[in-house]
Structure formats: structure tokens, C-alpha cells
C-alpha positions as a Markdown table, in Angstrom:
| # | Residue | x | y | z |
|---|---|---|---|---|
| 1 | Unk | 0.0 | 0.0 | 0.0 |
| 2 | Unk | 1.2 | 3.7 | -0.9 |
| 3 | Unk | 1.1 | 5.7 | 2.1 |
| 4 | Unk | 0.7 | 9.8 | 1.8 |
| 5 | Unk | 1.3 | 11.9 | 4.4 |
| 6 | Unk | 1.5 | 16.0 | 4.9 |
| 7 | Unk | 4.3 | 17.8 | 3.9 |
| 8 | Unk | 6.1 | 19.1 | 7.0 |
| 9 | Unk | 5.4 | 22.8 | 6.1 |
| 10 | Unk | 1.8 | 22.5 | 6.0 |
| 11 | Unk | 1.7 | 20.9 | 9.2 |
| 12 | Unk | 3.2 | 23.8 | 10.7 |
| 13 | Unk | 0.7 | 25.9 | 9.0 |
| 14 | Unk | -2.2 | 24.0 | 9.2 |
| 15 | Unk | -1.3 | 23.9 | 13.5 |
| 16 | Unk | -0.2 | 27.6 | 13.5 |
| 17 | Unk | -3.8 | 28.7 | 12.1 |
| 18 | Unk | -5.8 | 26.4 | 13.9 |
| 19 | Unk | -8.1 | 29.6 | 15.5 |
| 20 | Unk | -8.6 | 30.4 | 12.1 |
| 21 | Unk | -9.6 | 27.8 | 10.6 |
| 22 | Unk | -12.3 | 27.1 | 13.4 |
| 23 | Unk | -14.8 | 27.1 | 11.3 |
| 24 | Unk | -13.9 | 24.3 | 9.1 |
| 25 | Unk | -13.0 | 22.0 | 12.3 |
| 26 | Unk | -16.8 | 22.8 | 13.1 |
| 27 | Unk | -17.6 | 22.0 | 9.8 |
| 28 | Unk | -17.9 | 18.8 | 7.8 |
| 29 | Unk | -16.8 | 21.0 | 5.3 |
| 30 | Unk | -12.3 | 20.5 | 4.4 |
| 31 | Unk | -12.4 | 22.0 | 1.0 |
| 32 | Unk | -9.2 | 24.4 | 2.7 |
| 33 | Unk | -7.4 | 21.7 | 4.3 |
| 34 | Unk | -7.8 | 19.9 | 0.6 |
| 35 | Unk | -6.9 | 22.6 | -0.9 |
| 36 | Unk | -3.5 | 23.4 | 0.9 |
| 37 | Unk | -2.9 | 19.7 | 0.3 |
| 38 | Unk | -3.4 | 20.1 | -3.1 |
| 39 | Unk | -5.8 | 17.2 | -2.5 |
| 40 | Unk | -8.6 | 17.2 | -5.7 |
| 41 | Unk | -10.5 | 14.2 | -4.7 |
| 42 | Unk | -12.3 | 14.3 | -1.1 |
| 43 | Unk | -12.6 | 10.5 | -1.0 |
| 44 | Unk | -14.2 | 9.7 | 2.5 |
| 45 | Unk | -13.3 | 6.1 | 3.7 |
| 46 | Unk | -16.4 | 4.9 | 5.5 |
| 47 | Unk | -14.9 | 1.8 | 6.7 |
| 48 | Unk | -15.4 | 3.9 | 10.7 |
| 49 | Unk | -18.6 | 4.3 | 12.3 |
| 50 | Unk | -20.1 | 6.7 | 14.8 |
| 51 | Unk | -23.7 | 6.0 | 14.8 |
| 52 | Unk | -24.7 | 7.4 | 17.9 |
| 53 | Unk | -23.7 | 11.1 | 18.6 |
| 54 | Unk | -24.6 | 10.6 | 22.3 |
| 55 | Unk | -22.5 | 7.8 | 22.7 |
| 56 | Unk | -19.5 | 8.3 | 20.3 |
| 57 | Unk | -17.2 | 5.5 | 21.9 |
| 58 | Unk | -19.9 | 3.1 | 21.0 |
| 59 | Unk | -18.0 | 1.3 | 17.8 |
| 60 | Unk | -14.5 | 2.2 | 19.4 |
| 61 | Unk | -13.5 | -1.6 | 19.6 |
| 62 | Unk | -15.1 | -2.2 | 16.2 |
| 63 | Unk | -13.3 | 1.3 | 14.5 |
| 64 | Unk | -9.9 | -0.1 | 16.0 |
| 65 | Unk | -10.2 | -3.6 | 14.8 |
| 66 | Unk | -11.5 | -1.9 | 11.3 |
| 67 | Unk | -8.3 | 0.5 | 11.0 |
| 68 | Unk | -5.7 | -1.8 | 12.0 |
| 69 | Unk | -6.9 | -4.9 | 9.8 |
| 70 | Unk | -6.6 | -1.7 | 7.3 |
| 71 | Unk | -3.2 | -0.7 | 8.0 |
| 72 | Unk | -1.9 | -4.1 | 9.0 |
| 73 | Unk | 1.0 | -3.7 | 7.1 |
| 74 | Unk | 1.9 | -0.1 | 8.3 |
| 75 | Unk | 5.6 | 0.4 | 9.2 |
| 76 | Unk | 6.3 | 1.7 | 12.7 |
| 77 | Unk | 8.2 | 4.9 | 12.0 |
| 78 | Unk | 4.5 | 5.3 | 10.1 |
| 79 | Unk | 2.3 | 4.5 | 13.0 |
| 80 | Unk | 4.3 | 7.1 | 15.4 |
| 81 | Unk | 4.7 | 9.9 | 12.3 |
| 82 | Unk | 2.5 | 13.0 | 13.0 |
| 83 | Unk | 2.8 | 13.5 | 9.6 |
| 84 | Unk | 0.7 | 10.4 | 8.6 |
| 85 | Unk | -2.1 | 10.5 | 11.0 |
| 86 | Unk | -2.9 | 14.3 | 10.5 |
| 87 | Unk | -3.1 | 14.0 | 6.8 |
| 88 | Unk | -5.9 | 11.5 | 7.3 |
| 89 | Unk | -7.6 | 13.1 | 9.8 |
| 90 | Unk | -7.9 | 15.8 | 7.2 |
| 91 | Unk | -8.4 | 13.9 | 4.1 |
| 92 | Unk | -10.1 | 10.4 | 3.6 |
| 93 | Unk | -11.4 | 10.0 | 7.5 |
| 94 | Unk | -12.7 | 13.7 | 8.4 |
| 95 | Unk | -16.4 | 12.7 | 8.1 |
| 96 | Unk | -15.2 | 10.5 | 10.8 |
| 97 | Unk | -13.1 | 12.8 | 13.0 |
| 98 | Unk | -15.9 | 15.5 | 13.0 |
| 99 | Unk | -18.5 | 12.6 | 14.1 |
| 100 | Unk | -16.1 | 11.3 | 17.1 |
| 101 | Unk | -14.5 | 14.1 | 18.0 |
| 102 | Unk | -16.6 | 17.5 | 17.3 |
| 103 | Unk | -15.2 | 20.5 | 18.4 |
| 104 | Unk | -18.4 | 20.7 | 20.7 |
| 105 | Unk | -17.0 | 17.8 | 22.7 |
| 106 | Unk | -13.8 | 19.8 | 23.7 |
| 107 | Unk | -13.5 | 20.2 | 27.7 |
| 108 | Unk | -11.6 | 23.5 | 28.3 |
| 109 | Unk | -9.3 | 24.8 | 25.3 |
| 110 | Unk | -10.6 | 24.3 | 21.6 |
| 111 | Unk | -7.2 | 25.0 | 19.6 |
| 112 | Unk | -5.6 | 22.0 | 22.5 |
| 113 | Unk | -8.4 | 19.7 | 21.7 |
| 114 | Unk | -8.2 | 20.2 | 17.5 |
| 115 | Unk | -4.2 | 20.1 | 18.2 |
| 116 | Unk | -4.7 | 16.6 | 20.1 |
| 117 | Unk | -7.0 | 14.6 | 18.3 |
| 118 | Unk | -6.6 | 16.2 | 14.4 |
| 119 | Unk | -2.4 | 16.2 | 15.2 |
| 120 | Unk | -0.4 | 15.0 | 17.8 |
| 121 | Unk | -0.7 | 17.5 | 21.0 |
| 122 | Unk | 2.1 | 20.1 | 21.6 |
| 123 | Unk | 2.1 | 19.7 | 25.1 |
| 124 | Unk | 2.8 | 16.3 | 25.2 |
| 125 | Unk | 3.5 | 14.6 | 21.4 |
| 126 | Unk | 2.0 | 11.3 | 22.1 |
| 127 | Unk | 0.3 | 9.9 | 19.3 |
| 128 | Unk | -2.1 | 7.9 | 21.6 |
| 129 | Unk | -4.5 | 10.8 | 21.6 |
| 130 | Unk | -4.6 | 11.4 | 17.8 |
| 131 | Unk | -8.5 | 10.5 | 16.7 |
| 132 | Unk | -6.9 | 7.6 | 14.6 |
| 133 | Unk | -3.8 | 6.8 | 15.4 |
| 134 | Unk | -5.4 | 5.8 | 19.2 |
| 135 | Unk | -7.1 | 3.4 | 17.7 |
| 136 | Unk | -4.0 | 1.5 | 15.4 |
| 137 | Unk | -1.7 | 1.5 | 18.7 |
| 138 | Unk | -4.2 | 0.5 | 20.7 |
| 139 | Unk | -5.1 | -2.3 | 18.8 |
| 140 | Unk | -1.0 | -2.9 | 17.8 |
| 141 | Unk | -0.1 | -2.8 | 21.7 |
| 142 | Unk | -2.2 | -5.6 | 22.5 |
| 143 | Unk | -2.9 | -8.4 | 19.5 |
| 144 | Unk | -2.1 | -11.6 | 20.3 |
| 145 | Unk | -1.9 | -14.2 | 17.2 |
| 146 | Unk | -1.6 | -16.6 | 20.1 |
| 147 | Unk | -4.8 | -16.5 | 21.4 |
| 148 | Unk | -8.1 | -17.8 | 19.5 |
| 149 | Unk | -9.6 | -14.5 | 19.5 |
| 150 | Unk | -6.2 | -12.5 | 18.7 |
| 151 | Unk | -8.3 | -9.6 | 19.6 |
| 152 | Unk | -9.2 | -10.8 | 23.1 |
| 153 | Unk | -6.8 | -8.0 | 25.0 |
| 154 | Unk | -7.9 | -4.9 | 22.3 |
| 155 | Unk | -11.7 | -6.2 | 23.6 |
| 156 | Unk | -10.5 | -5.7 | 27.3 |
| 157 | Unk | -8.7 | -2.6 | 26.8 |
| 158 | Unk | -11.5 | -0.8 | 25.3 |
| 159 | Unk | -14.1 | -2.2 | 27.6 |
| 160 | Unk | -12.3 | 0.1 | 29.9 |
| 161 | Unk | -12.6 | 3.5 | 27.8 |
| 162 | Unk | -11.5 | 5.4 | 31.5 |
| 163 | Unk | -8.6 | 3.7 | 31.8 |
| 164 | Unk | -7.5 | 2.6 | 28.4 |
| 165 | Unk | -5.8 | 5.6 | 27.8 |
| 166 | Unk | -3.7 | 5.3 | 31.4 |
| 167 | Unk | -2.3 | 1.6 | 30.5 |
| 168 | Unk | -1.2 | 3.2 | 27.2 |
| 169 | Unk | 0.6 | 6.6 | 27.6 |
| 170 | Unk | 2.3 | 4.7 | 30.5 |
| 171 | Unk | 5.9 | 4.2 | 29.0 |
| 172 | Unk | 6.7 | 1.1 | 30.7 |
| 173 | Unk | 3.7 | -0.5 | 30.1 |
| 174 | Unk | 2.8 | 0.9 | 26.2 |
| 175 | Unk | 6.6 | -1.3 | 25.9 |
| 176 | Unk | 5.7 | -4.0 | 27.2 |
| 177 | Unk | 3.1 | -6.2 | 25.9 |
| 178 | Unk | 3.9 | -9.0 | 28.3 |
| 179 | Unk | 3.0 | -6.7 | 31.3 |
| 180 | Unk | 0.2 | -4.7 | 29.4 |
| 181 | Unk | -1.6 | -8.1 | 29.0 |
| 182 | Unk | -1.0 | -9.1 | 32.6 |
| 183 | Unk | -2.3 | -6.0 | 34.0 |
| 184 | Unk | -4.8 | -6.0 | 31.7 |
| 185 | Unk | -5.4 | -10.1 | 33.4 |
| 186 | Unk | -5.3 | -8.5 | 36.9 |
| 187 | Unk | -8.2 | -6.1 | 35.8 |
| 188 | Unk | -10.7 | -8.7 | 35.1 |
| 189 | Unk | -9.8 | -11.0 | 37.7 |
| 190 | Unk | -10.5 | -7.7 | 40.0 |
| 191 | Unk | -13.8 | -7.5 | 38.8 |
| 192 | Unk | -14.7 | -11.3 | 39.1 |
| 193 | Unk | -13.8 | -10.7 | 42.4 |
| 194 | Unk | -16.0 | -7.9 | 43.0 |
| 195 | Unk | -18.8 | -9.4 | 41.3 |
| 196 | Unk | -18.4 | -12.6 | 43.3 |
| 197 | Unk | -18.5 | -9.9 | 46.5 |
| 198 | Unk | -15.1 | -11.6 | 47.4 |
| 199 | Unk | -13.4 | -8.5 | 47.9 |
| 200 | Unk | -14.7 | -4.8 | 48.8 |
| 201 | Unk | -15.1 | -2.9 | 45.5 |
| 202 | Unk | -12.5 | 0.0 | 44.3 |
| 203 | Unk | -13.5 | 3.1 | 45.6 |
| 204 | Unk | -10.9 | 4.3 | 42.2 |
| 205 | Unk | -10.2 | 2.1 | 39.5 |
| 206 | Unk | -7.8 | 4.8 | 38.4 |
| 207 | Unk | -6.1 | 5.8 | 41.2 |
| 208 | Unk | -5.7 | 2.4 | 41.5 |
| 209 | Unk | -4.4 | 1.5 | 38.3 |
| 210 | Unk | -2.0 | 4.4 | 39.2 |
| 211 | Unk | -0.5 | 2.4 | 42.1 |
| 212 | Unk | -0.2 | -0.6 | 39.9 |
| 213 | Unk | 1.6 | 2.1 | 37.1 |
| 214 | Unk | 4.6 | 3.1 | 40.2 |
| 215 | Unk | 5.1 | -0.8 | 41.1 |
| 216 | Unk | 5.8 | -1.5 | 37.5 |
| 217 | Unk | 8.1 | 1.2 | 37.3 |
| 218 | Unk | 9.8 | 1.0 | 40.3 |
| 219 | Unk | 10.3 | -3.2 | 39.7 |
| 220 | Unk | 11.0 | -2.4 | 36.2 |
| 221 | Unk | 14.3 | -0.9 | 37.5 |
| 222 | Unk | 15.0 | -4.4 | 39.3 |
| 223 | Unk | 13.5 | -7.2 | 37.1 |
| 224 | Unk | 13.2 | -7.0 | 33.2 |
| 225 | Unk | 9.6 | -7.8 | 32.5 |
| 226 | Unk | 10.9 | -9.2 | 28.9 |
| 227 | Unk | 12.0 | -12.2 | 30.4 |
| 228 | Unk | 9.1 | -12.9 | 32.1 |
| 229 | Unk | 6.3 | -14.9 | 30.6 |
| 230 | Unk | 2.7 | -13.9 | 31.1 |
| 231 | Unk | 1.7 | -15.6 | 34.0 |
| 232 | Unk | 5.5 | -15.4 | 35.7 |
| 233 | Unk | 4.4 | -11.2 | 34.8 |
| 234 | Unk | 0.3 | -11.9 | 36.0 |
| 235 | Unk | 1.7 | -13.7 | 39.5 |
| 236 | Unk | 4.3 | -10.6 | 40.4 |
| 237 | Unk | 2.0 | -8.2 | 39.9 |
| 238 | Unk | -1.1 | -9.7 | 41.2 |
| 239 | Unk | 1.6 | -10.1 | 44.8 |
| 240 | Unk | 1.7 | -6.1 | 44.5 |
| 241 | Unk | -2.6 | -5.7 | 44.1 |
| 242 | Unk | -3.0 | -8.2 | 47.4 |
| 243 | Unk | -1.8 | -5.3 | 49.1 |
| 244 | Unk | -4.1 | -2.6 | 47.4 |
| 245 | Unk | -7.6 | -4.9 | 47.4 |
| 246 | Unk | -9.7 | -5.8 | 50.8 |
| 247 | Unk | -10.9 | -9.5 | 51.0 |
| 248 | Unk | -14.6 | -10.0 | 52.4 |
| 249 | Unk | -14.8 | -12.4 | 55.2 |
| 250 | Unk | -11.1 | -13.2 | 54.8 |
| 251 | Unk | -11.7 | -15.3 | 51.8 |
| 252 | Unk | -7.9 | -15.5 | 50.6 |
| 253 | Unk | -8.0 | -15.8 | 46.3 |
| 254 | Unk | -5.1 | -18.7 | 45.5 |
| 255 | Unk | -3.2 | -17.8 | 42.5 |
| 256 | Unk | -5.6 | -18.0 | 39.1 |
| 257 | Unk | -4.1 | -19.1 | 36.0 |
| 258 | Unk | -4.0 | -16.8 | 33.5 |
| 259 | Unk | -6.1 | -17.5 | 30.3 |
């Protein structure tokens, strides 16, 4: 596949201007960003869909399967190039990008919203936020050809839209699929356990999910998680959330295999 992406000069421009070109970004109108492209055709790719505007994260899983099976084949330096993601949120996807992420859905600053999710942000130039691009990685960090449904950590992931974003622009964890999956084990098993009113439920699955964040970081400076397979990586970390999780009735959870 041919891959096209912006020329770094309009980047620049296209970010410098950003107040003025509001009115396109509010818009399902890109006839200027085509333009400056020196795009003629305004081929929309409708393989995304966002068919409820009151519940845009509805076809997340879906969109991210969708985009990835698309650019299976996408190199790396691709994937992570702001270059590539912010010519396609401007070209073939921006019926998509003004569906899932309206300007009216910005909380606080509308040129840092359009600057994170139509580019990379320029306070922190992660490419996890990016409207598309989120999607690829988050799929890409967490396929597993091993497993039946190679999908089954992307599923988990995104059934967690609060925290999905957390596990992700983590470093140590975004490297690591070995411990992304086995946090990502630890999760569930949490909730089976709440469910089965073994253990008191979170009062914060984020501020716990923070806790587990510093352990992996701090052990990471110890133990290389590479060498670890996924249930050596699921038993050390599931030591650390014994300390953070209350048992009901001192029902003590032996060691679950991990799936």
C-alpha cells in the first residue's frame, strides 16, 4: 500500500492557524485543508462508524479492529509519524473525525483539543490521543496471534474506555506487551472478584491502576519484564494488588491461572 502523508510545512501551518480555521473544524466541510494539500478528490473512507452522537465511543472496539486490519501492514516509523495520522484526519477520515471528535466535545481549550486529536498534541506529542492513530496502537499494543480471538486484550482494553488511555501513555507498560496483557489479566480477575463480592469494590479504578503504574516502574528498575512470561508477569504483579484490594470475610484468592 502507498502511504501519503503531509508535507512538514503544512503541518506547521495548518497547526499555526488552527483559530482560524475554526470554522472548518466545526464543519464537515475540508475544502481548505484539501486545498492546501493540493488534495482534488475528497474520498471519505467509510470503513469507521459513529452511529450514535450521544455515545461516540460506542463502535471504538469495532473502529480499531477496522483500522488496523486496514493498515496491518503499516511500518512503525508510520504509525508514530504526526505526519501520517494528521493527513488523514484531514483527508479520507474527516467525516469520521468530525462525528467522534466534534469541536463541541472539547472540555476547556478548543485549539488544544483540535491540536490533540486532528495532530499530535504540543504539550505532550504522544500519538495515543490522535483520533486515529489511538485506535491503530491500541489495537497494535495488545494483538495476540496466540490467542483464538487475537483480539481478546484490544476487547479488554476498550471495555475500559477510562482507563485505556492510562495503561497506554504509561511508558513502561505501552513497551511492554507481556505486562500490558497481565495487568490488563489482573483487571478482570478484579472484577470477578467484585462481582463474586469476594473483595470490597474499588473506591478508584484509576487511582488504583495508578498504584499498579509506580510498582511497575519502580520493579522495572529491578526485574526485566521481557524475560518474564505472562503468567511469571500476572503472578508478580497480582503479589503487589493483594496489598491494594480488601478481601470479604477473609476469603484468601489462590493464585488464578492466567487465560
Amino acid at each position: 500500500m502507498a502511504y501519503k502523508i503531509m508535507k512538514e510545512a503544512v503541518l506547521n501551518d495548518l497547526k499555526e492557524n488552527i483559530n482560524e480555521n475554526k470554522v472548518s473544524y466545526n464543519s464537515f466541510e475540508n475544502d481548505e485543508f484539501l486545498n492546501e494539500l493540493q488534495e482534488k478528490d475528497n474520498q471519505q473512507n467509510a470503513i469507521l462508524e459513529v452511529s450514535d452522537p450521544s455515545n461516540r465511543s460506542k463502535e471504538d472496539l469495532e473502529n480499531a479492529i477496522k483500522l488496523y486490519e486496514h493498515f496491518e501492514e503499516l511500518p512503525l516509523t508510520l504509525a508514530s509519524d504526526e505526519k501520517f495520522w494528521a493527513y488523514l484526519t484531514h483527508t479520507s477520515f474527516w467525516e469520521y473525525m468530525c462525528k467522534r471528535w466534534p469541536i463541541s466535545a472539547a472540555e476547556g481549550n478548543e485549539v488544544e483539543f483540535i491540536k490533540t486529536r486532528y495532530f499530535f498534541s504540543s504539550k505532550n506529542k504522544t500519538f495515543y490521543r490522535n483520533g486515529l492513530s489511538r485506535l491503530w496502537w491500541f489495537v497494535h499494543l495488545t494483538y495476540d496471534s496466540n490467542k483464538q480471538d487475537p483480539y481478546y486484550y484490544t476487547r479488554i482494553i476498550l471495555s475500559y474506555q477510562d482507563l485505556a488511555n492510562l495503561l497506554i501513555e504509561t511508558t513502561n507498560l505501552s513497551r511492554n506487551k507481556t505486562v500490558l496483557k497481565a495487568i490488563l489479566e489482573v483487571i478482570l480477575k478484579v472484577e470477578e472478584l467484585e462481582e463474586e463480592n469476594k473483595i470490597q469494590k474499588l473506591k478508584n479504578k484509576r487511582v488504583f491502576l495508578r498504584e499498579i503504574a509506580k510498582y511497575i516502574n519502580l520493579v522495572g528498575g529491578v526485574t526485566v519484564w521481557d524475560r518474564l512470561n505472562e503468567k511469571e508477569a500476572f503472578d508478580k504483579t497480582w503479589h503487589f494488588v493483594e496489598s491494594q484490594i480488601e478481601y470479604i470475610h477473609d476469603v484468601k484468592f489462590e493464585q488464578y491461572i492466567t487465560k
